[in-house]
C-alpha positions as a Markdown table, in Angstrom:
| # | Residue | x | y | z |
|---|---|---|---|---|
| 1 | Unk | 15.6 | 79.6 | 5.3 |
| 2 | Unk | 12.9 | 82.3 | 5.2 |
| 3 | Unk | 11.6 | 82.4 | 8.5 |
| 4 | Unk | 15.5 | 83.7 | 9.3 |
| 5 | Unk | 14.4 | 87.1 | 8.0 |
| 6 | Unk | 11.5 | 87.2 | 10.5 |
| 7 | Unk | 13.4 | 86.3 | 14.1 |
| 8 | Unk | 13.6 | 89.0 | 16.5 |
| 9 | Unk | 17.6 | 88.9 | 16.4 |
| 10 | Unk | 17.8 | 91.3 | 19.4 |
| 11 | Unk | 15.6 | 88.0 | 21.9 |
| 12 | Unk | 18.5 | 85.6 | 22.6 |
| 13 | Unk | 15.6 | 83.8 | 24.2 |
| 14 | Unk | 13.8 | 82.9 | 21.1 |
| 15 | Unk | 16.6 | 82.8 | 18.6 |
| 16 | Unk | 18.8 | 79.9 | 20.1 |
| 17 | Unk | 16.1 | 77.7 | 20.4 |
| 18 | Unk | 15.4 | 78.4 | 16.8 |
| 19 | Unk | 19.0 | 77.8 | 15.8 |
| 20 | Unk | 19.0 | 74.6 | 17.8 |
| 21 | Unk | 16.2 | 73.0 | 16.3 |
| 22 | Unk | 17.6 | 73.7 | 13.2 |
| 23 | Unk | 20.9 | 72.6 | 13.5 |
| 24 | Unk | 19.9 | 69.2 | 15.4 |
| 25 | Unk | 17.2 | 68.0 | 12.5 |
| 26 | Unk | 19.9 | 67.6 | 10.1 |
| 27 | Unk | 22.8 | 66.3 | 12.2 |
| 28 | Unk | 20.7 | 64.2 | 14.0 |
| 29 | Unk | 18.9 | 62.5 | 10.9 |
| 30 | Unk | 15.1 | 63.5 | 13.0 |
| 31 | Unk | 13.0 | 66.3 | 12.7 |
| 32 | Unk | 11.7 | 65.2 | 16.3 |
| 33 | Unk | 14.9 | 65.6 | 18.1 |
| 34 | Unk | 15.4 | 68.6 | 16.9 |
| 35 | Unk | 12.1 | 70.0 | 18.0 |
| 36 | Unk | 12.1 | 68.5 | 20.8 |
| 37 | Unk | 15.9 | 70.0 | 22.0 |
| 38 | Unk | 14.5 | 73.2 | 20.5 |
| 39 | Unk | 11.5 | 72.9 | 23.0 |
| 40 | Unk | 13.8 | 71.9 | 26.3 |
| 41 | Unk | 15.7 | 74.8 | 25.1 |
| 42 | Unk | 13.2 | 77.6 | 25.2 |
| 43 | Unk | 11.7 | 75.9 | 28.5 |
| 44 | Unk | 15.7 | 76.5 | 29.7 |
| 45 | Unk | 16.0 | 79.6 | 28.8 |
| 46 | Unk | 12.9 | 81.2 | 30.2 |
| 47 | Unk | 13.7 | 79.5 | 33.3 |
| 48 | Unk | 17.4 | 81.0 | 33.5 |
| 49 | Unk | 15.8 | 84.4 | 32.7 |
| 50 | Unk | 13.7 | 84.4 | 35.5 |
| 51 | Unk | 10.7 | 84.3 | 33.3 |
| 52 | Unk | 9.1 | 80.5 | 34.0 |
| 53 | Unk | 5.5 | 82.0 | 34.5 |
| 54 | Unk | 5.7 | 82.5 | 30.5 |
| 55 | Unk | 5.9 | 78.5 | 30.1 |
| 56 | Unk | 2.7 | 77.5 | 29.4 |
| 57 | Unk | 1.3 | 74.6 | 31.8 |
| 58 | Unk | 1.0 | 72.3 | 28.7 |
| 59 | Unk | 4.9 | 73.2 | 27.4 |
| 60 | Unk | 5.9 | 71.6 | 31.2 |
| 61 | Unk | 4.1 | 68.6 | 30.6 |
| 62 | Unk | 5.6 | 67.7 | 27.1 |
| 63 | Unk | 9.0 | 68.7 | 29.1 |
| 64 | Unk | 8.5 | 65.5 | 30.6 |
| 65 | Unk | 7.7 | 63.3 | 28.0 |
| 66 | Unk | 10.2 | 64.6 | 25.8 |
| 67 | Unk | 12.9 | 64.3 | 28.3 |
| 68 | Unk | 11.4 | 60.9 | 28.9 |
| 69 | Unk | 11.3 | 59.7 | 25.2 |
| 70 | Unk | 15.3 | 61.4 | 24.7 |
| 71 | Unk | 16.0 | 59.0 | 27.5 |
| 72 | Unk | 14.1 | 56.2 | 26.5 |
| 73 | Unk | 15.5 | 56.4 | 22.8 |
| 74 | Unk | 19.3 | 56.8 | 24.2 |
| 75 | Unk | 19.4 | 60.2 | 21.4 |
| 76 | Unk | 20.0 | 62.4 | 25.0 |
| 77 | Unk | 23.7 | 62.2 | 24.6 |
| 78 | Unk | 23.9 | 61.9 | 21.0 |
């Protein structure tokens, strides 16, 4: 719980994606869902800021194979 102390609580941008990750690891029994919802998140968010040229080219294309594995795996609507 220590990197708590060292969020930026005022960026909405980088603290739900945070939060997400680490709620999902433990509710969904895998430490790769949860970073992989955290990911889509923070890819979301930028997007919905208007700020999509600060996604790195490489973030997009794990985008798409994590949005492929989640729906491979059936844990998308889990």
């Amino acid at each position: 719980m220590k990197p708590l102390v060292y969020l930026r609580w005022e960026r909405f941008d980088e603290t739900v994606p945070f939060f997400l990750a680490l709620i999902l690891m433990p509710l969904a029994h895998s430490i790769s869902v949860g970073i992989i919802w955290g990911c889509l998140s923070w890819t979301a968010i930028k997007v919905g800021y208007g700020r999509w040229r600060q996604v790195p080219t490489f973030l997009w294309v794990m985008d798409g194979v994590m949005i492929i594995v989640l729906l491979l795996s059936k844990q998308l609507f889990h």
